[in-house]
C-alpha positions as CSV (number, residue, x, y, z in Angstrom):
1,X,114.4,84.0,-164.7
2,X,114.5,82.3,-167.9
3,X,117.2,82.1,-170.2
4,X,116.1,84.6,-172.5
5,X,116.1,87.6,-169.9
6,X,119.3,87.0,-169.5
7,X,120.6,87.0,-172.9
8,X,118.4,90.1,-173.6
9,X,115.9,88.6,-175.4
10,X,113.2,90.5,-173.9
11,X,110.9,90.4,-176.1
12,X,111.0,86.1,-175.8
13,X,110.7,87.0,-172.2
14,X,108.4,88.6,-172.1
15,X,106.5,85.8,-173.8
16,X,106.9,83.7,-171.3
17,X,105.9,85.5,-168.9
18,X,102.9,86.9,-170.6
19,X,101.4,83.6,-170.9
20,X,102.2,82.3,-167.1
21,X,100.5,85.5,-166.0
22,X,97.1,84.2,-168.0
23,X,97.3,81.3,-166.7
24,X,94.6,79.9,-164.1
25,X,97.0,78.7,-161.5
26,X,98.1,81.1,-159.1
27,X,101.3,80.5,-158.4
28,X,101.8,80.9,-162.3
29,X,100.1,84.1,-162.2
30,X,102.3,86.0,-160.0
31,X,105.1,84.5,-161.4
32,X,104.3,85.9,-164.7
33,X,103.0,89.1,-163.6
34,X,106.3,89.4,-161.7
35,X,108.5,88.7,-164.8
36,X,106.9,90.5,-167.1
37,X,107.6,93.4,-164.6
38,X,110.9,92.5,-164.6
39,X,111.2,92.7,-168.6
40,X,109.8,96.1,-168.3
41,X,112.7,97.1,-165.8
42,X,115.3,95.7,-167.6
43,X,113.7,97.5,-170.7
44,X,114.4,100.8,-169.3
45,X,110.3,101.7,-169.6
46,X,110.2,102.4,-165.3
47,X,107.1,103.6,-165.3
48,X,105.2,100.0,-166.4
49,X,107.4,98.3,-164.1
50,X,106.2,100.4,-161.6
51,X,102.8,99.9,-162.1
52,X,103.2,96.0,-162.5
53,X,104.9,95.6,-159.4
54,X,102.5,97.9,-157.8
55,X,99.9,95.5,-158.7
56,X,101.5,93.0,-157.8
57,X,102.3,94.7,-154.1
58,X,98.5,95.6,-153.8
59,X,97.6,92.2,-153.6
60,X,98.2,91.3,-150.4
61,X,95.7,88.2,-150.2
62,X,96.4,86.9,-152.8
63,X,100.3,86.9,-153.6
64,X,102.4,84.7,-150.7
65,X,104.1,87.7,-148.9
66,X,107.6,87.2,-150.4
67,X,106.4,88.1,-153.7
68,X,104.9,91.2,-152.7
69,X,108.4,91.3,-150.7
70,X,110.1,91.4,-153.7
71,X,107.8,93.2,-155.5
72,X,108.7,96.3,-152.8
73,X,112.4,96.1,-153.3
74,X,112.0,96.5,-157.3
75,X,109.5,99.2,-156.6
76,X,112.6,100.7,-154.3
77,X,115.1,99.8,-157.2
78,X,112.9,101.7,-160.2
79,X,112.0,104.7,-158.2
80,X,115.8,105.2,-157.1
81,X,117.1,104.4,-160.5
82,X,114.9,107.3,-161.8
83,X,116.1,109.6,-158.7
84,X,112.9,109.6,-156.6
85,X,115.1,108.7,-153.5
86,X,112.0,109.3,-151.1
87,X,109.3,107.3,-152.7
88,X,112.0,104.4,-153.1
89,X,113.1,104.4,-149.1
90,X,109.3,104.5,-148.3
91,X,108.9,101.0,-150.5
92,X,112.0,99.7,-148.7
93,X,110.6,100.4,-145.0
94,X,107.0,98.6,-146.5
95,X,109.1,95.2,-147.7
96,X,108.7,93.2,-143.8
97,X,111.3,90.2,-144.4
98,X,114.3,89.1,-146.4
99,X,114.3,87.9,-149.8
100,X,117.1,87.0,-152.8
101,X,116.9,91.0,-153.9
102,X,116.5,92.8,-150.4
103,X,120.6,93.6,-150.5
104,X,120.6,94.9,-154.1
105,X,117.8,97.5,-153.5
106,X,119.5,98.7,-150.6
107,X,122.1,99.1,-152.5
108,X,120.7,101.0,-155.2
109,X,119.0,103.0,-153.0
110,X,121.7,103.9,-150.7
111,X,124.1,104.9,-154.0
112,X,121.4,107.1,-155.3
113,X,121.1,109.0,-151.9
114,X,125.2,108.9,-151.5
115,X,125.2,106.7,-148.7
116,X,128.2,105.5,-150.1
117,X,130.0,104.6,-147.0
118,X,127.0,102.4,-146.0
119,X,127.2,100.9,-149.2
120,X,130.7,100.0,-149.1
121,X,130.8,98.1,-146.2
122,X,128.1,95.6,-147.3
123,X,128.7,92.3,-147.4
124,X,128.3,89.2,-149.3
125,X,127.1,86.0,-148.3
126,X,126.1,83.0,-150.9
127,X,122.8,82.3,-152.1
128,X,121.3,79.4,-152.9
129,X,122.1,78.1,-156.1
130,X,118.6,78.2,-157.5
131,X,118.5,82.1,-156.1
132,X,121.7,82.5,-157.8
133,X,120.6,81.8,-161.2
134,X,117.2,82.8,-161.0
135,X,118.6,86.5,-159.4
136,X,121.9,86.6,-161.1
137,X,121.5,89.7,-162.6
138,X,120.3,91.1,-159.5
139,X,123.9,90.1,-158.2
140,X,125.2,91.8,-160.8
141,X,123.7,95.1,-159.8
142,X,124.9,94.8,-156.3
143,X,128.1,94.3,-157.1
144,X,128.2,97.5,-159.9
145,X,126.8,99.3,-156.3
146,X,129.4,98.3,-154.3
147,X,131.6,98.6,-156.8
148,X,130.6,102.6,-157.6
149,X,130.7,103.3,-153.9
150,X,133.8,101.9,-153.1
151,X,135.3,103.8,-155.3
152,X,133.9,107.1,-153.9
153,X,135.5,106.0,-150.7
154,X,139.2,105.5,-152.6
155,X,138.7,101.2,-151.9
156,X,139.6,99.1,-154.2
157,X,136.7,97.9,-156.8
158,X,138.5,95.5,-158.9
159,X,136.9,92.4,-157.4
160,X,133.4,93.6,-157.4
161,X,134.2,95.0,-161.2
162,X,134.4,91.4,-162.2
163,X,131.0,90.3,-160.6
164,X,129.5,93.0,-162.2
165,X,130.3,92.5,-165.7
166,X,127.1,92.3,-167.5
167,X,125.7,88.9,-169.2
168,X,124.9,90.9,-172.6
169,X,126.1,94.6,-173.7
170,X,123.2,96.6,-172.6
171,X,122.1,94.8,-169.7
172,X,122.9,97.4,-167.3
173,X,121.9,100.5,-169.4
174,X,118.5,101.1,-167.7
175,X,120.4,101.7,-164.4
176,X,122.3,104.8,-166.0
177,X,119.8,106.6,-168.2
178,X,118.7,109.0,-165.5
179,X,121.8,108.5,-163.3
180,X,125.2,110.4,-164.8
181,X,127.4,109.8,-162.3
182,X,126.5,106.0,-162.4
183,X,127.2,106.0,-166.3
184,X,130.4,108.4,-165.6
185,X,131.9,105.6,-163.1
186,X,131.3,103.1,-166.1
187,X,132.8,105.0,-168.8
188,X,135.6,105.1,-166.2
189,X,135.7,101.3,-165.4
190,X,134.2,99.7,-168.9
191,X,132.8,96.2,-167.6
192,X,132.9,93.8,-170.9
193,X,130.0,91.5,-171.2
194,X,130.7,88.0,-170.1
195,X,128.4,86.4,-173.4
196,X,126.6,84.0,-170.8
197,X,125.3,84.7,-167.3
198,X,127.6,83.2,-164.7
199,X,126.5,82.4,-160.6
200,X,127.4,84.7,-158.3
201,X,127.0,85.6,-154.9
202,X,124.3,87.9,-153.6
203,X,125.2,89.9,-150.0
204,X,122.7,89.5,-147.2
205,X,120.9,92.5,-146.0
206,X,123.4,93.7,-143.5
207,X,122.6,97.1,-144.1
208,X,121.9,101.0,-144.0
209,X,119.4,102.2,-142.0
């Protein structure tokens, strides 16, 4: 993800992406279809992100199948984040392999169904360090999951609290604007922003079915 997305500059992201998404080359195009997706996400406006990565997901024969991999697991992320925990489990069973996200949305998705347990016991491996800092917000998230869940199960949250810290105030406001007891936990455990986006590690998809 560029820069900008990550210090909430969305609307210079969104830039970006708009113009790889016109561009001829293919590769360029689902990139930017992808990102500007993405900017819609983080935006908070669910329901173009939806449709974007819908698109995206329809086009099977044309988009290499991680991307429309991906583009199933932020389906599963919007629709749980807006409390449609059915429709996002059906676009988790559609994603067929493993991608830099696949933890995080079953994450998300198992919080928002109180799978908390499940949750809690998922663990983290490292990424690559280009999947690192092109998904490091998406590390973020998982660890604000693990984090939330823990805590339902009385474990101790502290280290996943300081992965989760956001790159920018506000970056992980779109996550609680339809979810109370997500933006209850963080009144509860304030996560100040770290100013710049730092690597992380993302868990493998050790997970809840």
């Amino acid at each position: 993800m560029p820069a900008s997305l990550d210090a909430g500059d969305y609307d210079c992201a969104a830039a970006v992406y708009d113009e790889l998404a016109r561009k001829r080359n293919a590769h360029f195009k689902v990139v930017g279809l992808a990102g500007v997706a993405a900017v819609a996400m983080r935006r908070g406006d669910l329901a173009r992100a939806v449709a974007l990565f819908g698109e995206l997901r329809g086009n099977r024969t044309r988009v290499p199948p991680v991307w429309t991999d991906i583009a199933s697991e932020y389906l599963a992320m919007c629709h749980a984040v807006s409390g449609n925990v059915e429709r996002a489990d059906s676009w988790l069973d559609d994603s067929e392999t493993l991608t830099p996200i696949t933890a995080t949305a079953y994450a998300v998705v198992g919080c928002r169904d109180n799978r908390l347990q499940e949750v809690a016991g998922l663990a983290a491996a490292p990424l690559r360090r280009v999947d690192a800092r092109l998904f490091s917000h998406e590390v973020r998230v998982f660890h604000l999951m693990r984090a939330f869940a823990k805590a339902a199960c009385e474990e101790p949250v502290a280290d996943d609290l300081m992965y989760a810290r956001p790159a920018f105030a506000g970056e992980l406001d779109y996550l609680t604007a339809d979810w109370p007891a997500l933006r209850d936990f963080i009144a509860r455990h304030p996560l100040p922003a770290l100013g710049v986006a730092e690597d992380a590690e993302l868990p493998t998809a050790r997970v809840i079915r």
